[in-house]
C-alpha positions as CSV (number, residue, x, y, z in Angstrom):
1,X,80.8,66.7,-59.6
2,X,82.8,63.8,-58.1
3,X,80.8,60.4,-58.7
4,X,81.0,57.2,-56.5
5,X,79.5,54.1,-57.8
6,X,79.1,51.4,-55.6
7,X,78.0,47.4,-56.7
8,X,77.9,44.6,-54.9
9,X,76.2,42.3,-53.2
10,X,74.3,42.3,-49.5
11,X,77.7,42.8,-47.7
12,X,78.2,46.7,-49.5
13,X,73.8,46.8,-49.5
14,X,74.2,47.2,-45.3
15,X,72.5,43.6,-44.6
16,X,74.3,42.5,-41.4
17,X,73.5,39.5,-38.8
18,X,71.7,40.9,-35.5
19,X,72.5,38.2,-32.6
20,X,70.4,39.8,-30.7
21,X,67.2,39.3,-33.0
22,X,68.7,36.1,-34.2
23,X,68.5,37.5,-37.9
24,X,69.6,39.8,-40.6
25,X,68.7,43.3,-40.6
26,X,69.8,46.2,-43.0
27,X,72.0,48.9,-41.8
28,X,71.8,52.0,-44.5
29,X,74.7,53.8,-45.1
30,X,75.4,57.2,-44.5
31,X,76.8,59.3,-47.4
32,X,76.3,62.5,-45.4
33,X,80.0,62.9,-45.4
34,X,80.9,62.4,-49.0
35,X,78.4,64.5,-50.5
36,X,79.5,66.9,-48.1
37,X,82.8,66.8,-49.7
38,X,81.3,67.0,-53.5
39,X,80.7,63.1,-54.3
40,X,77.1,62.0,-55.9
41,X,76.8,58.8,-54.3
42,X,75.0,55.6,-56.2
43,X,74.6,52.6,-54.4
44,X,73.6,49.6,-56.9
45,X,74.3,46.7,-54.4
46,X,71.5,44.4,-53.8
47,X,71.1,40.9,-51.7
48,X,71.6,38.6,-53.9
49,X,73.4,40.2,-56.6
50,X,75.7,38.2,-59.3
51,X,79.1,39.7,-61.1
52,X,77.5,39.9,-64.5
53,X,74.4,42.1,-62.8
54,X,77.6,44.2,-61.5
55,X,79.0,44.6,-64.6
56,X,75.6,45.3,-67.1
57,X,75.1,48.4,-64.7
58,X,78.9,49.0,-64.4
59,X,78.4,49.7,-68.2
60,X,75.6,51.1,-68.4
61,X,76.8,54.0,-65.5
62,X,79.8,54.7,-67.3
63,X,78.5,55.7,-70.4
64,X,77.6,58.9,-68.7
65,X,80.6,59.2,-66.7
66,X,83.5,61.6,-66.9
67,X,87.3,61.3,-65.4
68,X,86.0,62.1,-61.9
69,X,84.0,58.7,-61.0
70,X,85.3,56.2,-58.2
71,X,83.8,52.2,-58.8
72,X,83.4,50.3,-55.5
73,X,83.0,47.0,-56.8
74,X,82.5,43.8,-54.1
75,X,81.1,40.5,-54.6
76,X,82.0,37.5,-52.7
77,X,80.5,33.9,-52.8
78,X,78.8,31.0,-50.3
C-alpha cells in the first residue's frame, strides 16, 4: 500500500483563523479520497511543531517504509 506522511506545523494540522468567531478553529482534513485511491494516510502535524520534531518522526516513519511512501513536509516560522 501507497503511504503518505504528512509533518508540519498548525498550517498542514487544519488550524485556520475564523473572522467570524474572532478566533482559530481546526478544520480536519479529509483523506476519504486518497485512501480511496490506495494511500494510508499519517498526519504527524501539530500546533506548535519545530523542524527537528519533523525530522525525529520523519526517521522514525521511514524505517518502516518501502519505495511507495510520499513525505509532505511544511513548517514555516512567526
Amino acid at each position: 500500500m501507497k503511504k503518505l506522511i504528512i509533518l508540519g506545523d498548525s498550517i498542514l494540522k487544519g488550524v485556520t483563523f475564523s473572522s467570524e468567531n474572532g478566533r482559530y478553529k481546526l478544520c480536519l482534513p479529509n483523506y476519504d479520497k486518497l485512501d480511496e485511491e490506495g494511500f494510508e494516510v499519517k498526519n504527524f502535524s501539530k500546533m506548535g511543531a519545530t523542524i527537528e520534531y519533523g525530522e525525529r518522526v520523519l526517521k522514525e516513519e521511514l524505517k518502516d517504509s518501502d519505495d511507495d511512501c510520499i513525505v509532505l513536509f511544511e513548517y514555516g516560522g512567526n
